[in-house]
N, C-alpha and C positions, 0 to 999 in steps of 0.2 A: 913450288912449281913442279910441273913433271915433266920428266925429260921425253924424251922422244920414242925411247924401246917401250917407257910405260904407255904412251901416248897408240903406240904402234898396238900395242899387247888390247889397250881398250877397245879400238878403233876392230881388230878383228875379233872379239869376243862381240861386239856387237852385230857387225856382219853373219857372225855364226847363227846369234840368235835368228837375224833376222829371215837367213836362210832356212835354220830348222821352223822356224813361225809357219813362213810361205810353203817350206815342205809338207807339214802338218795341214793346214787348210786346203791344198792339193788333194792330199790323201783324202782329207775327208769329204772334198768334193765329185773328187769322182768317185768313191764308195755310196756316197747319196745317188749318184748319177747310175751307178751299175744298180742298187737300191731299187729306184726308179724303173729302169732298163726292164729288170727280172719284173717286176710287180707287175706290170702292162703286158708284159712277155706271158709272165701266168695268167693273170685275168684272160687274156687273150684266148691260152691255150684254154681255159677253164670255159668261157664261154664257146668256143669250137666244142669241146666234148659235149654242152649240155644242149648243143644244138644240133649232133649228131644221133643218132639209131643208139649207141652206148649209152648218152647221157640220158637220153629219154629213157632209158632199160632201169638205168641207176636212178634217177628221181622217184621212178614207177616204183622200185623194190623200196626205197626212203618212206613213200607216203603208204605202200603197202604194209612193209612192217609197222609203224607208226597206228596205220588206223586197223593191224589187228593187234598191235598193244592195247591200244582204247577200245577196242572190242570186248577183251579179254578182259580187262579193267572194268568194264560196262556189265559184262556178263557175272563176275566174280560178285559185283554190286548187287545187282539181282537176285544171285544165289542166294545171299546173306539176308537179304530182305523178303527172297519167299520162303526162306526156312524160318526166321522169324516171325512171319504170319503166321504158320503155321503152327507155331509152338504158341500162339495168343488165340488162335481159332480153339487149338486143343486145351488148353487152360479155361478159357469161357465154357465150352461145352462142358467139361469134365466138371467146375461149378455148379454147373445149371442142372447138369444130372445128379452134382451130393445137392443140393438144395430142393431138387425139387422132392428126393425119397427124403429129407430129414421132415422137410416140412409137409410131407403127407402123415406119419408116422408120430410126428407131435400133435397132428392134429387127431388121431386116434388113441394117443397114451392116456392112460389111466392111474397108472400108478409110477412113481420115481423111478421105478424099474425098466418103464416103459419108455421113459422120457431118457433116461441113461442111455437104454440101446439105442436110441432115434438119434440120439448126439454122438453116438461111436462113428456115424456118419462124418462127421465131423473132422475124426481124426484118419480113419481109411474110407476106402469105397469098397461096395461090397461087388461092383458091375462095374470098374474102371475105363473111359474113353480108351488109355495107354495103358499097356503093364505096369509101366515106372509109375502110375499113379496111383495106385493098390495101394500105398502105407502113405500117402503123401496127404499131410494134415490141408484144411482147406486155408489157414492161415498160411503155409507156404503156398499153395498154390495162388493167395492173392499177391503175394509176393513176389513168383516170379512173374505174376503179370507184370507189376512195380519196375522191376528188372526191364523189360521187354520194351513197353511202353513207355515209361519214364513219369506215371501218375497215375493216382489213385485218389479213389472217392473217400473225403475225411470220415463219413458217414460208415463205409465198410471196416476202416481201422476200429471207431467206436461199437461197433456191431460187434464184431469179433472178440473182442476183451470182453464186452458184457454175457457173448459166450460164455467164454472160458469161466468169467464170475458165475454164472449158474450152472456151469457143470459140476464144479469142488463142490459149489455150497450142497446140490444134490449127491456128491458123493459121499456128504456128511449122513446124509440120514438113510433110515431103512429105504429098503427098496422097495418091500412090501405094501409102505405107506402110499396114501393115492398122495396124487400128484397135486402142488395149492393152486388154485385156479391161477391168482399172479404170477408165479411161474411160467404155468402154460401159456398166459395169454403176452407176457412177456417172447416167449421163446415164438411165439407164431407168431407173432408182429415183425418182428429180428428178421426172423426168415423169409417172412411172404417184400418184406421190403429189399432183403437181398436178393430176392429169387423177380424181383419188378426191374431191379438195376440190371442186373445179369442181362436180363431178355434183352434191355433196351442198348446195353454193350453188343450184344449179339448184334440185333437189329444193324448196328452203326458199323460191323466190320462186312455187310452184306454189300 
């Protein structure tokens, strides 16, 4: 059994708890309650300000700088997309112009010599749309169209290799030698069909 002092000692350790319990749920009653208070208190003030001459001033400068962020963003979009035209305008033409001198030039050769220089076309221009495009082979140039665009005709990839296979093979023999009709009519077919694609790429950026 317990005696009395124990009885007494329980008896007010309960009381205490029960004290600090109810003190605790106090506090944090009315800490919700001041919580509450402020929140209404600021909304309150927050909507007075943005129904004043200030808040109208401050929304005005919010939706202002905002919609010349997205201006700026709009515009920067833009730039990127007509410098990029323009570098696929300049790639077509600069094409169309080595295509059109190779494939007049094959169609006058006579000799493997002839048909050599007519394909040097090939690797420079001799009349550049751009400066930078004075040593710029026409396989990079289909390339950075590749780049720009993001496609290309499977036809000009196979075109281009069969180039390059008739240029070695003619690098192999005299120069002096005439040129073998297959060759020729191989290399004019090549080109009046790249120089038909070209036009109708032109055409489509019009």
């Amino acid at each position: 059994m317990l005696d009395d002092t124990k009885k007494k000692l329980i008896e007010d350790e309960e009381r205490y708890r029960h004290e600090i319990s109810k003190k605790i749920n106090d506090e944090v009653k009315l800490v919700e309650k001041d919580a509450e208070d402020t929140s209404h208190k600021i909304w309150a003030k927050v909507y007075e300000i943005l129904n004043s001459n200030v808040g109208l001033l401050i929304l005005s400068s919010v939706f202002i700088s905002g919609g010349a962020a997205f201006y700026q963003d709009l515009q920067h979009k833009y730039e990127i997309r007509a410098t990029s035209q323009k570098e696929i305008i300049s790639c077509e033409f600069e094409i169309a112009n080595r295509l059109y001198v190779i494939k007049n030039l094959i169609s006058h050769a006579k000799t493997v010599g002839d048909a050599l220089e007519a394909l040097t076309g090939a690797k420079k221009s001799l009349g550049p749309v751009k400066p930078e495009f004075q040593n710029v082979g026409l396989a990079v140039l289909y390339f950075n169209l590749y780049q720009l665009t993001g496609s290309i005709n499977p036809n000009v990839e196979q075109d281009i290799s069969e180039i390059e296979r008739i240029y070695f093979s003619l690098k192999e023999q005299d120069p002096r030698k005439p040129i073998s009709e297959s060759d020729k009519q191989s290399l004019t077919k090549i080109f009046n069909e790249l120089y038909e694609l070209n036009l109708k790429d032109i055409h489509r950026l019009k």
